[in-house]
C-alpha atoms as an extended CHARMM CRD file, in Angstrom:
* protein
*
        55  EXT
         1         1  UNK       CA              0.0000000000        0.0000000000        0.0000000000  PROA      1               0.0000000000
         2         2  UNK       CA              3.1250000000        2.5000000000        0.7420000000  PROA      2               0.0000000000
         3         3  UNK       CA              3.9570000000        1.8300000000       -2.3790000000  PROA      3               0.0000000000
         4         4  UNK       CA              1.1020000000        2.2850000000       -4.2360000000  PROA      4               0.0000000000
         5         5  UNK       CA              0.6280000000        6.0280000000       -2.4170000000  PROA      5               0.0000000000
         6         6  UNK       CA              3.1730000000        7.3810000000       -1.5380000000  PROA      6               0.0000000000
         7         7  UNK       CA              2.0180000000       10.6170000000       -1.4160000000  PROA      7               0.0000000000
         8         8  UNK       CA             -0.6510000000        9.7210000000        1.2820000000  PROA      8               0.0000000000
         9         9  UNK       CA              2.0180000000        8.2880000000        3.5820000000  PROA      9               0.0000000000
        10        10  UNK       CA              4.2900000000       11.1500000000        3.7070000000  PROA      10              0.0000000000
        11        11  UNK       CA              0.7900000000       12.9830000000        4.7190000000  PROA      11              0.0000000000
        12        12  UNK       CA             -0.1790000000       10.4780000000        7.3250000000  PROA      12              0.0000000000
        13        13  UNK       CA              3.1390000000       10.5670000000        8.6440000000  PROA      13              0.0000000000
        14        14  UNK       CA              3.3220000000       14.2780000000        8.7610000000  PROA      14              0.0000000000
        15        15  UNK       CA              0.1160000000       14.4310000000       10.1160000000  PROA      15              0.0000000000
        16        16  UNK       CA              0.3870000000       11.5700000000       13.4330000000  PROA      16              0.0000000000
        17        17  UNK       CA              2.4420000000       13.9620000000       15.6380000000  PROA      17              0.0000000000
        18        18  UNK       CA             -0.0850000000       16.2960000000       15.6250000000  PROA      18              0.0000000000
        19        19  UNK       CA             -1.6790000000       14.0280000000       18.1030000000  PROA      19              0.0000000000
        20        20  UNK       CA              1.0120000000       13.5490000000       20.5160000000  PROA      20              0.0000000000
        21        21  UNK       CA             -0.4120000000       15.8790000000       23.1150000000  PROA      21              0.0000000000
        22        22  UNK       CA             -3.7070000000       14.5900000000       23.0610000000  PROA      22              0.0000000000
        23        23  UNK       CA             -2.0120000000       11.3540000000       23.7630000000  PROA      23              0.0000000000
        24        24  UNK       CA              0.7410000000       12.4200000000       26.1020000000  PROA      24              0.0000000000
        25        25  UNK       CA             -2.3780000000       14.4740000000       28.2300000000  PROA      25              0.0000000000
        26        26  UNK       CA             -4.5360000000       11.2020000000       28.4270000000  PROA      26              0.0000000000
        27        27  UNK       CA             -2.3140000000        8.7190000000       28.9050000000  PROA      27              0.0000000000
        28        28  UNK       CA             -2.2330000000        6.9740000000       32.6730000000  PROA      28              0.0000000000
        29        29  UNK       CA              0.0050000000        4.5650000000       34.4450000000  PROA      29              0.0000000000
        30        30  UNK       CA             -1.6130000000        1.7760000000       36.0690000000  PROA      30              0.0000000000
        31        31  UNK       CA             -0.3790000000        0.5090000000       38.6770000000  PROA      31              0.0000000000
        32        32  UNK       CA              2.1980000000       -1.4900000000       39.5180000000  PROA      32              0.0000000000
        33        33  UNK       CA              0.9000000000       -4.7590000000       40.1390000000  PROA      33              0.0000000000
        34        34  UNK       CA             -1.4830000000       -4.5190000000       36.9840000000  PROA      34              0.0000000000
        35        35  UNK       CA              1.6640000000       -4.0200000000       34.6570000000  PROA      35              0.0000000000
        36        36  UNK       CA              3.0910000000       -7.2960000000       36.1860000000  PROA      36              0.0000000000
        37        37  UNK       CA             -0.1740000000       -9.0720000000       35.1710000000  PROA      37              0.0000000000
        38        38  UNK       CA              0.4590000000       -7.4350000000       32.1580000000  PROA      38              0.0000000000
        39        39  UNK       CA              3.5930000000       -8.7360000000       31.0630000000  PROA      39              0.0000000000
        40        40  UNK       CA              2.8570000000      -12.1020000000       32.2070000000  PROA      40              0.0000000000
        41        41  UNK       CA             -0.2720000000      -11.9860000000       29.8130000000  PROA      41              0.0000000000
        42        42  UNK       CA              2.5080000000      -11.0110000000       26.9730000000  PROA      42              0.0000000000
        43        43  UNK       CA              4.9500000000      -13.5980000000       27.7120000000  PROA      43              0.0000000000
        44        44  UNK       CA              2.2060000000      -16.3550000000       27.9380000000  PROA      44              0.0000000000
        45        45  UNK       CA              0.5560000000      -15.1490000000       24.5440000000  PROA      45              0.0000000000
        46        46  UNK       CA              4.2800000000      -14.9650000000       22.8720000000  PROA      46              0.0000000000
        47        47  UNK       CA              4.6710000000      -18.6920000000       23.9140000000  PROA      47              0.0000000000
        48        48  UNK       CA              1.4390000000      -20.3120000000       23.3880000000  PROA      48              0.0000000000
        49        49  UNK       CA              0.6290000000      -22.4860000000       20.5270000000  PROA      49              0.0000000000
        50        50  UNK       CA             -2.7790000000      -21.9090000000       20.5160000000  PROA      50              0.0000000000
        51        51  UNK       CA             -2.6420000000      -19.1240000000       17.8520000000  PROA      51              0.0000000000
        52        52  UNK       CA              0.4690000000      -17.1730000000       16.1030000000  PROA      52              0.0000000000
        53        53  UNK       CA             -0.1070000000      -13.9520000000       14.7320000000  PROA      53              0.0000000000
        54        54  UNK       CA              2.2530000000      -13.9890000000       11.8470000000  PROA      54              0.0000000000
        55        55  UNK       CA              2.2430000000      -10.4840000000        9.2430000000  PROA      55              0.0000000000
């Protein structure tokens, strides 16, 4: 698809920082012992053979 327009990437690309403050101003840590739970979700989805998300 980049290929096909490039023209529209450049603009999208251009365009996504405009967002950053919205993001930065909404964005919230969670707490601690929710990130653990987390990252043990990740590491038990990156070694399961129930599905692989290959792109």
């Amino acid at each position: 698809m980049l290929d096909a327009h490039p023209s529209l990437a450049v603009v999208a690309a251009l365009d996504a920082p405009r967002g950053l403050p919205w993001v930065r101003a909404e964005r919230r840590r969670v707490p601690a012992r929710v990130e653990a739970r987390l990252v043990s979700l990740e590491e038990s989805q990156a070694t399961s053979r129930a599905r692989r998300y290959i792109s």
